[in-house]
C-alpha positions, 0 to 999 in steps of 0.5 A, a space after each residue: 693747056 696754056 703752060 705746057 703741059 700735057 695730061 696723059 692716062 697711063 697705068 699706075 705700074 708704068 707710072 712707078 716704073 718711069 718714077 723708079 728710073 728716074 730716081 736710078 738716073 739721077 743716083 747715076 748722075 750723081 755718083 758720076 759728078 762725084 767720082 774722082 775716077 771712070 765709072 765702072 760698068 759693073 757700078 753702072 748695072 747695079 745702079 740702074 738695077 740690071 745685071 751685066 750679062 755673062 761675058 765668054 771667053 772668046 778663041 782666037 
Protein backbone atom coordinates (compact mmCIF):
# COMPACT_ATOMS: atom_id res chain seq x y z
CA UNK A 1 0.00 0.00 0.00
CA UNK A 2 1.02 3.65 -0.81
CA UNK A 3 0.40 5.31 2.60
CA UNK A 4 2.17 2.73 4.89
CA UNK A 5 0.13 0.62 5.96
CA UNK A 6 0.37 -2.75 6.16
CA UNK A 7 -2.75 -5.24 6.24
CA UNK A 8 -2.22 -8.41 8.29
CA UNK A 9 -5.01 -11.63 9.65
CA UNK A 10 -4.79 -12.17 12.91
CA UNK A 11 -7.37 -13.64 15.29
CA UNK A 12 -9.90 -11.81 16.96
CA UNK A 13 -8.78 -12.84 20.50
CA UNK A 14 -5.24 -11.40 19.67
CA UNK A 15 -6.46 -8.44 18.14
CA UNK A 16 -8.44 -7.91 21.76
CA UNK A 17 -5.53 -8.73 23.79
CA UNK A 18 -3.15 -6.09 21.73
CA UNK A 19 -6.34 -3.38 21.90
CA UNK A 20 -6.54 -4.29 25.58
CA UNK A 21 -2.69 -3.48 26.40
CA UNK A 22 -2.87 -0.75 24.65
CA UNK A 23 -5.46 0.78 26.74
CA UNK A 24 -3.32 -0.35 30.11
CA UNK A 25 -0.15 1.54 28.69
CA UNK A 26 -1.51 4.56 27.96
CA UNK A 27 -3.69 4.46 31.40
CA UNK A 28 0.03 3.75 32.84
CA UNK A 29 1.34 6.72 30.77
CA UNK A 30 -1.05 8.73 32.08
CA UNK A 31 -1.04 8.04 35.71
CA UNK A 32 2.82 8.47 35.65
CA UNK A 33 2.60 12.21 33.76
CA UNK A 34 0.20 12.97 36.51
CA UNK A 35 2.07 11.71 39.64
CA UNK A 36 3.58 14.09 41.60
CA UNK A 37 5.58 11.17 43.40
CA UNK A 38 7.52 7.58 41.65
CA UNK A 39 5.28 5.36 40.90
CA UNK A 40 4.98 2.21 42.85
CA UNK A 41 5.53 -1.29 41.52
CA UNK A 42 2.34 -2.50 43.05
CA UNK A 43 0.32 0.76 40.99
CA UNK A 44 2.30 -0.60 38.44
CA UNK A 45 0.83 -4.47 38.38
CA UNK A 46 -2.43 -3.42 38.95
CA UNK A 47 -2.57 -1.05 36.12
CA UNK A 48 -1.04 -3.45 33.58
CA UNK A 49 -3.19 -6.08 34.99
CA UNK A 50 -0.83 -8.87 36.42
CA UNK A 51 -0.02 -9.53 40.23
CA UNK A 52 3.38 -9.16 41.52
CA UNK A 53 5.00 -12.36 42.60
CA UNK A 54 5.19 -13.34 45.96
CA UNK A 55 8.43 -11.88 47.38
CA UNK A 56 10.87 -14.67 50.22
CA UNK A 57 12.55 -13.32 52.45
CA UNK A 58 16.05 -14.18 51.99
CA UNK A 59 18.74 -15.33 54.84
CA UNK A 60 21.65 -13.82 55.03
Amino acid sequence: MEDGTIMVNVSLARYENGIRAMARIEALKAFAIKSDYNISREDIASILGFELPVEVEKDE
